[in-house]
VEXDREN-2710 file (C-alpha; in Angstrom, 1 decimal):
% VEXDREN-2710
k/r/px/py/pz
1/UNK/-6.9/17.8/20.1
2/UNK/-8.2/21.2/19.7
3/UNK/-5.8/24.3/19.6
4/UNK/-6.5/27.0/22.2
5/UNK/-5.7/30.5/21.2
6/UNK/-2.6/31.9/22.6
7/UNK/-1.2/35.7/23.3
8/UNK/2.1/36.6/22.9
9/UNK/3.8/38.7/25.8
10/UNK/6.8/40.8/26.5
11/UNK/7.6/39.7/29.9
12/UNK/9.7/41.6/32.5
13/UNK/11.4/41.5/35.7
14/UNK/10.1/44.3/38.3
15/UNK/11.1/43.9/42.1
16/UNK/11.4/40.2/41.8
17/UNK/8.0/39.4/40.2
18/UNK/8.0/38.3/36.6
19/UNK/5.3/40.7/34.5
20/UNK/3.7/40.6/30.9
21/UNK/2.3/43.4/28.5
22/UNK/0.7/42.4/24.9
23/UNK/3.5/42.7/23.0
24/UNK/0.7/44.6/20.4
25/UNK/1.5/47.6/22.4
26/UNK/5.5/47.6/22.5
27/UNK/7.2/49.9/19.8
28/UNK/11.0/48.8/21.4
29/UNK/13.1/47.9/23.8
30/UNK/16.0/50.0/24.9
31/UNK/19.0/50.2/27.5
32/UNK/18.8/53.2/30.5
33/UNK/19.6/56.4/29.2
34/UNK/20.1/60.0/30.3
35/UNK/16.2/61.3/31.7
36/UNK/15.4/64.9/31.8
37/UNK/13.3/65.4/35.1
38/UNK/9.7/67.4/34.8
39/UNK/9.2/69.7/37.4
40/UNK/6.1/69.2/38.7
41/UNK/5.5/65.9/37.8
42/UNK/3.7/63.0/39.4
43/UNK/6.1/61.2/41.7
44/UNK/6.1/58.0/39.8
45/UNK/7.0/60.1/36.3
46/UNK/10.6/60.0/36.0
47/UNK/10.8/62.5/33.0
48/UNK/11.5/62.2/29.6
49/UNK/14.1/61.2/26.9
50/UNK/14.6/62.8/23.2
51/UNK/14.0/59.3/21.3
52/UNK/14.3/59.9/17.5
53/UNK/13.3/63.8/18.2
54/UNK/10.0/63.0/19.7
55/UNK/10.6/64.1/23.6
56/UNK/8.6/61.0/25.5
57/UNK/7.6/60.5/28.9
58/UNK/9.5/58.1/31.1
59/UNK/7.2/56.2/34.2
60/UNK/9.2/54.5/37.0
61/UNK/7.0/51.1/37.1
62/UNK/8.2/50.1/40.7
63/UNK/6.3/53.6/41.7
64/UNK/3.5/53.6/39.9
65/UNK/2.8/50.3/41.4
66/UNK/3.9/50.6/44.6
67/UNK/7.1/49.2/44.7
68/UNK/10.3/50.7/46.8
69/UNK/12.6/52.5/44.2
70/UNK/15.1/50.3/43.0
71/UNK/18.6/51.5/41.3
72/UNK/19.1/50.6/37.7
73/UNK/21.5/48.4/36.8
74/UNK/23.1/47.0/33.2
75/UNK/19.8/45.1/33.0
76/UNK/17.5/48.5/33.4
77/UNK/15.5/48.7/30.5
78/UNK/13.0/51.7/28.9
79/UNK/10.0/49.7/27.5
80/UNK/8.7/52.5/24.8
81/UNK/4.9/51.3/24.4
82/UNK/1.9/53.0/22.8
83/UNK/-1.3/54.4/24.2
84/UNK/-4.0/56.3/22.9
85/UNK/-1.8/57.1/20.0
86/UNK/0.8/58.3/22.6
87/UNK/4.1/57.2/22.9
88/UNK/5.8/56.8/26.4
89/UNK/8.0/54.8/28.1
90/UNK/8.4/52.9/31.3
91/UNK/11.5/51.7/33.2
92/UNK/12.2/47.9/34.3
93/UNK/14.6/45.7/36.1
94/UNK/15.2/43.4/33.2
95/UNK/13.2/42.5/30.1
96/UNK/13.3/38.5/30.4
97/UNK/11.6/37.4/27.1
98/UNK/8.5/36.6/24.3
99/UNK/6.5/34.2/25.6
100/UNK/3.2/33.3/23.2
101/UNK/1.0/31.3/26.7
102/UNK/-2.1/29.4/25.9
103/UNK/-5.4/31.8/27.0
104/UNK/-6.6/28.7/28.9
105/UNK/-3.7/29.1/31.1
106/UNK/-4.6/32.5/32.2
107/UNK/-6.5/32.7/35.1
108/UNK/-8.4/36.2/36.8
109/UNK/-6.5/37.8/39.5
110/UNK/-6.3/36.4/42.9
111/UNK/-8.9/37.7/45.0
112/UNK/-6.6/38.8/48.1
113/UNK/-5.6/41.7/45.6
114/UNK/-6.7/44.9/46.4
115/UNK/-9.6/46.2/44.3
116/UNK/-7.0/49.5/43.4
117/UNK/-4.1/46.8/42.3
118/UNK/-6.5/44.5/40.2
119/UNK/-7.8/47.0/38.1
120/UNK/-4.0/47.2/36.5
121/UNK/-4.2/43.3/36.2
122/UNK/-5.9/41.4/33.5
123/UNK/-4.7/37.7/35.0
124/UNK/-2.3/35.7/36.0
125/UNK/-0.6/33.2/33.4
126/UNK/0.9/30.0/34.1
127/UNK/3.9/28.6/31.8
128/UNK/5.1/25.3/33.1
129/UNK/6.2/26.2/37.1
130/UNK/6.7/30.1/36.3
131/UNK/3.7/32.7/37.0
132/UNK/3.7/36.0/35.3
133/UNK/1.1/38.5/35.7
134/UNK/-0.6/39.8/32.7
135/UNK/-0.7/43.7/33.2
136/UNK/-3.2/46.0/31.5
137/UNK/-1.0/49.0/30.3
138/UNK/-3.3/51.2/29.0
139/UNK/-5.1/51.0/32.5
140/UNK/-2.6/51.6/34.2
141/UNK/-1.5/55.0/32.9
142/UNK/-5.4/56.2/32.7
143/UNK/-7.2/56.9/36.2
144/UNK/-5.5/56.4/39.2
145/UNK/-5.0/57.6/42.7
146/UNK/-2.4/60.3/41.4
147/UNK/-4.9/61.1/38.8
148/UNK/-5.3/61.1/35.2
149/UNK/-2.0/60.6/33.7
150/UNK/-2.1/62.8/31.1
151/UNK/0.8/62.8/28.4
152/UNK/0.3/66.5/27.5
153/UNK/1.4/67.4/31.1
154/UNK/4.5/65.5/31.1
155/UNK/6.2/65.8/27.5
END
């Protein structure tokens, strides 16, 4: 039986859909804290925390894509990723767990997706009856329809 090669995935509740991220890209995992708000920012930028002394942005995921704000709870995490040798984080319902899923199990995103949503989406994984789509982080915060997101302009 041959092996298929597999990727391993933070996954995360947001708005009652179950997400992944490479977990390549994930420095830590941390509980809500205290976010200083950017004047100025895009609407989807919540502001920024002091983590270690480095000042790093904080993104609202349910905004950026398009989800109704939800309140944070004891389960609200801050996901601190890197991109383009920029740190940032982004807030979630819940982190739910590592999963490592077979690549053969991943499958392109459903075509009824808006051309605008499936950029951010690099498939949808099956694990036994559970689906989780497989976002692409670093598109995400690149070009959008709120523009560049640009780290210098929010830390």
């Amino acid at each position: 039986m041959e092996q298929s090669e597999v990727v391993q995935l933070v996954t995360f509740n947001l708005g009652g859909e179950e997400f992944g991220i490479d977990i390549l890209s994930v420095q830590e995992i941390n509980r809500m804290t205290d976010i200083t708000k950017i004047p100025n920012a895009p609407d989807y930028v919540e502001g920024a925390i002091n983590l270690r002394g480095s000042t790093i942005p904080i993104v609202d995921l349910r905004r950026r894509l398009g989800f109704e704000a939800g309140a944070t709870g004891e389960s609200t995490r801050i996901v601190v990723v890197e991109l383009n040798e920029s740190v940032m984080g982004f807030i979630v319902d819940s982190v739910s767990s590592v999963l490592r899923i077979p690549t053969n199990t991943i499958e392109p995103p459903p075509s009824v997706i808006s051309h605008m949503e499936s950029q951010y989406i690099k498939g949808v994984g099956k694990l036994d009856e559970r689906l989780i789509i497989l976002l692409d982080i670093q598109r995400l915060f690149e070009g959008s329809r709120h523009g560049d997101f640009s780290m210098a302009n929010c830390a």
